[in-house]
LUMLOZA-634872 format. One line per 5 residues: their letters; for each residue x negated, z negated, y negated of C-alpha. Coordinates in steps of 0.5 Angstrom, whole numbers, plus 500, padded with zeros to 3 digits. Each point is the difference from the previous one (the first is absolute). Example, Ala and Ser with C-alpha at 12.3 -4.5 7.8 and 13.67 -1.06 7.14 Angstrom:
// LUMLOZA-634872
as	475/484/509; 498/502/493
//
This chain:
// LUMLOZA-634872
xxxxx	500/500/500; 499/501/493; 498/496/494; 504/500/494; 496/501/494
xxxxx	503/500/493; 497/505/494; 502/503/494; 499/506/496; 502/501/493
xxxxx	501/505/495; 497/498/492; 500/503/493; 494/500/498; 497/503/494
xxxxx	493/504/499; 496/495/497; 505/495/498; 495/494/504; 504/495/498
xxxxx	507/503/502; 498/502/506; 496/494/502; 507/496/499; 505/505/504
xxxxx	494/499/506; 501/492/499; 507/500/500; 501/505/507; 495/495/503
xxxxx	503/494/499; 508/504/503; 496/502/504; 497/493/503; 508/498/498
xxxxx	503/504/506; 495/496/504; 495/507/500; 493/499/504; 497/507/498
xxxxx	502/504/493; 498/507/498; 501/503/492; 499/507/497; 495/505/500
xxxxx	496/498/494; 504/493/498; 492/497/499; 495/504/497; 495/505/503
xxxxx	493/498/503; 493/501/499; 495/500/506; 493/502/499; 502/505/493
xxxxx	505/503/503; 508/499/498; 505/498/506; 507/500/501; 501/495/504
xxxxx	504/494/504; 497/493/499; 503/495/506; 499/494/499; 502/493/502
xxxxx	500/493/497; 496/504/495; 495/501/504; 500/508/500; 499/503/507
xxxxx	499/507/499; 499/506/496; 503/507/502; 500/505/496; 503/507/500
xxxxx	498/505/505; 506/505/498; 501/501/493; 506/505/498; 499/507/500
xxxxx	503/502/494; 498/497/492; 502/493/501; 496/494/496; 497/495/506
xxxxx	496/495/495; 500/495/494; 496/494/498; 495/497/505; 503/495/504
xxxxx	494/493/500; 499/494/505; 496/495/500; 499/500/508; 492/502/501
xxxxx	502/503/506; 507/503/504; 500/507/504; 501/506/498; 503/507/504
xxxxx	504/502/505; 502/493/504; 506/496/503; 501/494/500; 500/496/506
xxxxx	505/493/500; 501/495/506; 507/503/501; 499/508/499; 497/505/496
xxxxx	501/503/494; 498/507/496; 499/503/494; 502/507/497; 501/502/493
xxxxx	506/505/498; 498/507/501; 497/498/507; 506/499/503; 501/508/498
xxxxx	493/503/502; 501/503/508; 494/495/502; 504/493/497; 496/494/501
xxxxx	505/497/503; 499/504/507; 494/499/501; 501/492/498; 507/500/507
xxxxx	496/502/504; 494/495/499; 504/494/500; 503/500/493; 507/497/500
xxxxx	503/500/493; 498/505/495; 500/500/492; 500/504/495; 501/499/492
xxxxx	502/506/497; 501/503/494; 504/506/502; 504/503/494; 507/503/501
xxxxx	501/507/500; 507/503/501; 502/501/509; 494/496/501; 502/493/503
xxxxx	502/502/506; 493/502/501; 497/494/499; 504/495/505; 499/506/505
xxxxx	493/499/499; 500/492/500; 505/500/507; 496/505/503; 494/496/500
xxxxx	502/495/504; 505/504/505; 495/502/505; 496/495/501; 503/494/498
xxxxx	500/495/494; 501/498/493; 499/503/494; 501/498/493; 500/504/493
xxxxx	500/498/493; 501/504/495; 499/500/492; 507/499/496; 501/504/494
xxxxx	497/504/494; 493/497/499; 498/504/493; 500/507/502; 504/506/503
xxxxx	501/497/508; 506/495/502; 499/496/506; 506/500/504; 499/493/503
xxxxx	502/500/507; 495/495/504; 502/500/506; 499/497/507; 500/504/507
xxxxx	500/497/507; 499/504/506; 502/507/496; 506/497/497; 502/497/494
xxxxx	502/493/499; 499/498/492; 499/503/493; 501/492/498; 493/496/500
xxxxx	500/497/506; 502/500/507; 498/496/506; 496/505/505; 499/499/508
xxxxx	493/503/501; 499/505/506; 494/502/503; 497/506/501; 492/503/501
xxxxx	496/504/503; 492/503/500; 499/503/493; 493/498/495; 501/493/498
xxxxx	502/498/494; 495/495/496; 504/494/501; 500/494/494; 502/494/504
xxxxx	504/495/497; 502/493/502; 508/501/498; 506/502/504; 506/503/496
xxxxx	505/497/506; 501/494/501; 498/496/506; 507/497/501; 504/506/499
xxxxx	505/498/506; 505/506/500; 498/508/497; 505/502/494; 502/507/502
xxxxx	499/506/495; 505/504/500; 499/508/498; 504/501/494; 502/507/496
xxxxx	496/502/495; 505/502/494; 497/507/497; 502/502/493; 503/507/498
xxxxx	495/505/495; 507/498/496; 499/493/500; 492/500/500; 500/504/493
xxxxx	505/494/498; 497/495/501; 492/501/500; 499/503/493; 505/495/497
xxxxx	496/494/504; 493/504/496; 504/501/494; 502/492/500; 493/497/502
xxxxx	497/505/495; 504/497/494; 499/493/501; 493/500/500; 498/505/494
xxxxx	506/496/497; 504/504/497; 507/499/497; 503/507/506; 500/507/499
xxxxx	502/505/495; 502/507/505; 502/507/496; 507/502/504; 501/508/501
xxxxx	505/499/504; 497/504/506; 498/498/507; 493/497/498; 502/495/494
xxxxx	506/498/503; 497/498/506; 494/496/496; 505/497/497; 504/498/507
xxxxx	493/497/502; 501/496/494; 507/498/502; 497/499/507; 495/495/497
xxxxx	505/495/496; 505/499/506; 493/498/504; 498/495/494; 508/497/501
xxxxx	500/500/507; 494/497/500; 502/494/495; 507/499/504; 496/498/506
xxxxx	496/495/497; 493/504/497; 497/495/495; 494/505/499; 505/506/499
xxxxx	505/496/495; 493/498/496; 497/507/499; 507/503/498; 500/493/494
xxxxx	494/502/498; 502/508/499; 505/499/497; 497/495/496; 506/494/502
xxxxx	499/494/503; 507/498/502; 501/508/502; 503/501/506; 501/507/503
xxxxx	506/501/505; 504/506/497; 496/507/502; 503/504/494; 499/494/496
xxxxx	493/499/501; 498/507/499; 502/500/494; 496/494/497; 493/505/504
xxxxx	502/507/500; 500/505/495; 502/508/501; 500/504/494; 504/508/501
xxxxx	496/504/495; 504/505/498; 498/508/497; 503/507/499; 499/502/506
xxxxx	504/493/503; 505/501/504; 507/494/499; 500/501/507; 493/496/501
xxxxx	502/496/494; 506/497/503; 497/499/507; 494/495/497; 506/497/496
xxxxx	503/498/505; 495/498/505; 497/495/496; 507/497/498; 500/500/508
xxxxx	494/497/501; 500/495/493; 494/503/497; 500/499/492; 501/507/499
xxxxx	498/505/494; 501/507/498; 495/504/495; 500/507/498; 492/503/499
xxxxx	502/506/496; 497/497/494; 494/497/503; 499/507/503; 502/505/495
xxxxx	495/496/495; 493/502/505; 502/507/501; 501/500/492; 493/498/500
xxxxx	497/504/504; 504/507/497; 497/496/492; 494/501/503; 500/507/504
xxxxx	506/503/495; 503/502/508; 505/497/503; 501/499/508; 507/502/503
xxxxx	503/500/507; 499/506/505; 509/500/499; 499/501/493; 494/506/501
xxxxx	494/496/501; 494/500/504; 499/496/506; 495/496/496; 505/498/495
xxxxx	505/498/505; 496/495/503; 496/497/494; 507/499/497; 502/496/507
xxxxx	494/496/500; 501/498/493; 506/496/501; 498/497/507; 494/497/497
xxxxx	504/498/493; 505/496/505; 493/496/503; 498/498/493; 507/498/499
xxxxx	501/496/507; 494/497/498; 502/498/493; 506/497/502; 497/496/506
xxxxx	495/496/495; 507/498/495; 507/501/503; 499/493/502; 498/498/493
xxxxx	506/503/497; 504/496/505; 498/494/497; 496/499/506; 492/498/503
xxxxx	495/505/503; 500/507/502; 502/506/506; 496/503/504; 502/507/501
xxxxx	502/504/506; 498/506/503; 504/504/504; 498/507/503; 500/501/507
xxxxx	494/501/506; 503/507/501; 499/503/492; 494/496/500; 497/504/505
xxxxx	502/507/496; 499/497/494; 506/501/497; 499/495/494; 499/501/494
xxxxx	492/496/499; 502/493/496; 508/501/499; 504/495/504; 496/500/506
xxxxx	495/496/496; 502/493/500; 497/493/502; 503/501/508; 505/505/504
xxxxx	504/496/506; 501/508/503; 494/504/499; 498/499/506; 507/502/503
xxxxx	503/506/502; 505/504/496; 504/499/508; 498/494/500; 503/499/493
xxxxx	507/503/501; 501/496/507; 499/493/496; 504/503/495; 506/500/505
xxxxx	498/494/503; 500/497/493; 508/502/499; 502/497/507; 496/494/500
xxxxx	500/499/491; 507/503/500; 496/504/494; 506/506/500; 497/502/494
xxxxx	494/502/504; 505/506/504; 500/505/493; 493/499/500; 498/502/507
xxxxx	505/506/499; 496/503/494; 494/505/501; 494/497/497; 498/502/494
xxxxx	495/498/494; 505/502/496; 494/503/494; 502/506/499; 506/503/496
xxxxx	507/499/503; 504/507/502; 507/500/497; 500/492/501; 497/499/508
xxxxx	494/501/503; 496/505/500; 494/497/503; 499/496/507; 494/497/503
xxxxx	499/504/506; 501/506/497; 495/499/495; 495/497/505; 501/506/505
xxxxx	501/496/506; 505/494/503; 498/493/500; 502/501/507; 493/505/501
xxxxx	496/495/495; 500/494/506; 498/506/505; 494/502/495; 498/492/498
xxxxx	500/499/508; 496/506/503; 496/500/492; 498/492/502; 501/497/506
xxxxx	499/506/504; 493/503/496; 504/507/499; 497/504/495; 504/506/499
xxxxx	498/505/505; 502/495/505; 506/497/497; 502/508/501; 498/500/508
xxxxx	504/493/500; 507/502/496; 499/507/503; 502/497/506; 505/494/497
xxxxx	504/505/495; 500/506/506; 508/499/500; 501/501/493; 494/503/496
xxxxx	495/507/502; 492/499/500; 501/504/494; 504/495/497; 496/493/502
xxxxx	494/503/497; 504/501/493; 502/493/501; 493/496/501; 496/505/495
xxxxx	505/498/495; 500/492/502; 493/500/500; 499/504/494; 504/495/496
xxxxx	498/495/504; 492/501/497; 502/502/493; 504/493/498; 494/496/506
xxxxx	498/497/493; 507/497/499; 498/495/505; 494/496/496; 506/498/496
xxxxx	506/498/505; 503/493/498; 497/496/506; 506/500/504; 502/497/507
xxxxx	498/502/506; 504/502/504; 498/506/504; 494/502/503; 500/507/496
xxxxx	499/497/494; 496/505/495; 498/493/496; 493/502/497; 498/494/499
xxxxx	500/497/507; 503/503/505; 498/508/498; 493/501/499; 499/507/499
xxxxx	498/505/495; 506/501/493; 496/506/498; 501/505/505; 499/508/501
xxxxx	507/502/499; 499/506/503; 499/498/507; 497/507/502; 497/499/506
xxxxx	505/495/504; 506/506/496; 496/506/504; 501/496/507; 506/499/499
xxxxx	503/507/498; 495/503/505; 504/496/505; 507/501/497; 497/508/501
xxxxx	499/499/508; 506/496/501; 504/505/497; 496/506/504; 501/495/506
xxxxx	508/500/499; 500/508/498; 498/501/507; 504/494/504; 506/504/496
xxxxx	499/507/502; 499/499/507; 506/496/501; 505/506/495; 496/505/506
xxxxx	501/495/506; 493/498/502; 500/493/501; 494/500/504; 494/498/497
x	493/501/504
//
């Protein structure tokens, strides 16, 4: 029989370089976990600082004990994409503690160390530490949320103990610690491949399994986690692993980012130009999402949520209870209205804020942008037209980026004193909202609305968006939001044709949001560049579209994709919810000044479009002639 041994995990909201912080989240888990009668905690990734071992920095785990250190393990695997694995230098006054690759030996049982993306690497550590005797597996993670990820990881976790027995616990870092990354939580403990908590602690009958591999260094430690007059072993009970919908995780992790990012730069809430499109309805839906969690959260007793949300909004006695109410004390949307304005979109912003209670203003930009055209035509003696009214391609699109970029200084000007104004202390940071996909294409204007302090949706899909807005009005009951999901999105920047729309986003991109996520997936995660993103889509679109027709559409992606390449040095930092993000900054390293003629990889594939087509002309003519038999 078993013994019983009673360990806890945890999920922390540490913050980079917040020392003080960090060291009193670390304190307070301990002493709950000791509470709940836990022998053995583990925390995230990086809850304490890096090591320095002989002039080279560390990620590592420290375990100690009675504070004793015992081990010191550092990374084998570091993440495979451009993820941040060190800080300050971690200090200890022990003269001596081993370091490496080791397990730790206790009188009961053994334990072994992994650190986040060794779990995901083909050769785990954790395969070699089973098979040498290694009973309970533990592995402090700081593994970011990604859309449809989750699934993944508990896969992973059940995995490593399904066939050879034992337990493993993960502990995951918890919300935003300063940059584009949101950590998901999701600490969890797996015995014998099956879940049987996300909570803190759990009882767990140790089974034992071995067999011959190269020994692992053992620390020997005189400890048992089990104790010696355990009479009868709790049974863990597998339970269901609740996964949430795309829809949901786009609810409720950027509102969480949004919420952690507000309290620590402390400011007073948010300021969100509202077109009354897709995009900045589903901004201001995030929003919305953030202040019912804040309500929720002090309904069931949280004493730091109520605090923070005191200090927001500058009242001591404040309590958040009404969503809609809340959200008019933080929340801010502006409509900035032009000539080229239709009242559809007018009326649709209106009446979403009202839904939501965001304090909600109308403004027209037409003086603000007639009076920087009219310096440019004093100046020049010119003056620019749209294309409608017979100007160039090149007036057209200055005239659209005039009033794109008046609307960013506005947003900013009345972020710093809307709530002056009100009467009331701080000021608003502004949000972005341009999606993944027109990010990717580039169709934003360089420093208009897209420029903002932070974007809850720039790294989601324009897909992705309409199905969180669907969401949003079965779940929000927002029924504004149907008008909204019915309309054909437009930047409505250039002149009205008899009062309605004569411009649409596809059109003017030349391709859908639909192909854009193909693009972005073939582009990023599968290392396509454009002569074999056509030999892939020539196969996925071969029901719908000619070789001849996929090569127009990847030359034309990758013609705009490099020509507004630059626009990525400058995206607002934005959540990071997709792995095809085109942020420059971290996730994209690659060149934003290109040959945007593309010659060579453009001859590959008009010479294969020519062989297919060469190859399809004979297959056709030997089935009008009846011969079907090829040698």
């Amino acid at each position: 029989m078993g013994t019983a041994a009673t360990v806890a995990t945890c999920a922390l909201n540490q913050w980079a370089l917040d020392f003080d912080g960090n060291l009193e989240r670390i304190f307070k888990s301990i002493k709950i976990a000791k509470s709940k009668g836990a022998r053995y905690r583990l925390g995230p990734e990086l809850e304490i600082w890096p090591v320095m071992h002989r002039n080279v920095r560390y990620n590592c785990r420290v375990i100690f004990l009675n504070k004793k250190i015992l081990l010191i393990r550092p990374k084998i695997t570091l993440a495979n994409a451009k993820y941040y694995e060190n800080s300050n230098i971690f200090v200890f006054c022990q003269e001596t503690v081993p370091f490496g690759d080791a397990v730790l030996a206790t009188k009961d049982t053994c334990l072994g160390a992994e650190i986040c993306e060794e779990l995901w690497a083909p050769n785990s550590p954790h395969i070699e530490m089973g098979l040498d005797g290694v009973e309970i597996f533990t592995n402090s993670s700081g593994s970011h949320h990604v859309l449809r990820k989750a699934h993944t990881r508990v896969d992973l976790v059940n995995s490593a103990t399904a066939k050879n027995g034992g337990i493993y616990i993960l502990a995951n870092q918890k919300g935003c610690d300063g940059d584009r990354l949101y950590y998901d939580g999701c600490a969890m403990i797996s015995v014998n491949g099956d879940t049987v908590t996300y909570n803190l602690t759990v009882a767990a009958e140790i089974s034992r399994a071995a067999s011959k591999v190269c020994p692992y260094p053992r620390v020997k430690v005189d400890f048992a986690l089990s104790c010696s007059d355990d009479v009868a072993v709790p049974t863990c009970m597998p339970i269901q692993w609740r996964h949430h919908s795309p829809e949901e995780e786009i609810c409720l992790g950027p509102a969480c980012w949004l919420w952690d990012y507000l309290r620590r730069s402390k400011q007073a809430g948010f300021l969100l130009p509202l077109s009354g499109g897709i995009d900045s309805s589903a901004t201001a839906c995030i929003v919305y999402s953030m202040c019912h969690q804040v309500c929720l959260a002090v309904k069931n007793g949280n004493a730091e949520v109520l605090a923070d949300a005191r200090k927001i909004v500058n009242d001591e006695t404040y309590v958040p209870e009404d969503p809609r109410e809340f959200c008019r004390r933080i929340f801010t949307t502006c409509y900035m209205a032009s000539e080229n304005s239709s009242q559809d979109t007018c009326n649709r912003a209106k009446l979403l804020a009202e839904q939501i209670g965001s304090y909600h203003i109308n403004l027209n930009i037409d003086v603000a942008v007639k009076a920087v055209v009219g310096i440019f035509s004093l100046v020049t003696g010119r003056s620019p037209c749209f294309s409608v009214y017979g100007g160039s391609s090149r007036e057209n699109l200055a005239l659209q980026n005039v009033q794109a970029r008046i609307r960013m200084v506005l947003a900013y000007l009345f972020a710093q004193l809307t709530l002056w104004t009100r009467g009331m202390p701080g000021g608003l940071l502004v949000l972005g909202s341009s999606n993944v996909d027109e990010s990717l294409r580039g169709y934003l204007t360089k420093y208009d609305c897209s420029s903002a302090d932070i974007n809850p949706i720039g790294g989601i899909s324009k897909t992705d968006l309409k199905n969180f807005i669907q969401y949003c009005i079965e779940n929000f009951q927002l029924t504004s939001l149907r008008s909204i999901m019915s309309a054909p999105p437009t930047a409505e920047l250039e002149p009205l044709v008899d009062g309605q729309l004569s411009q649409t986003d596809e059109a003017d991109m030349g391709m859908t949001y639909a192909e854009l996520s193909i693009y972005g997936k073939l582009r990023k995660i599968a290392k396509a560049g454009p002569y074999s993103m056509f030999c892939k889509l020539i196969s996925i679109w071969k029901e719908i579209c000619t070789p001849r027709e996929v090569a127009s559409k990847v030359k034309h992606f990758f013609r705009m994709y490099s020509i507004n390449r630059h626009k990525m040095t400058t995206l607002t930092p934005a959540y990071h919810a997709e792995n095809y993000s085109p942020d420059d900054n971290r996730f994209d390293l690659r060149p934003f000044l290109y040959n945007t003629t593309w010659s060579w990889q453009f001859r590959c594939i008009d010479k294969q479009v020519n062989t297919l087509l060469v190859s399809y002309d004979f297959i056709f003519k030997a089935l009008t002639t009846g011969q079907t038999h090829f040698q």
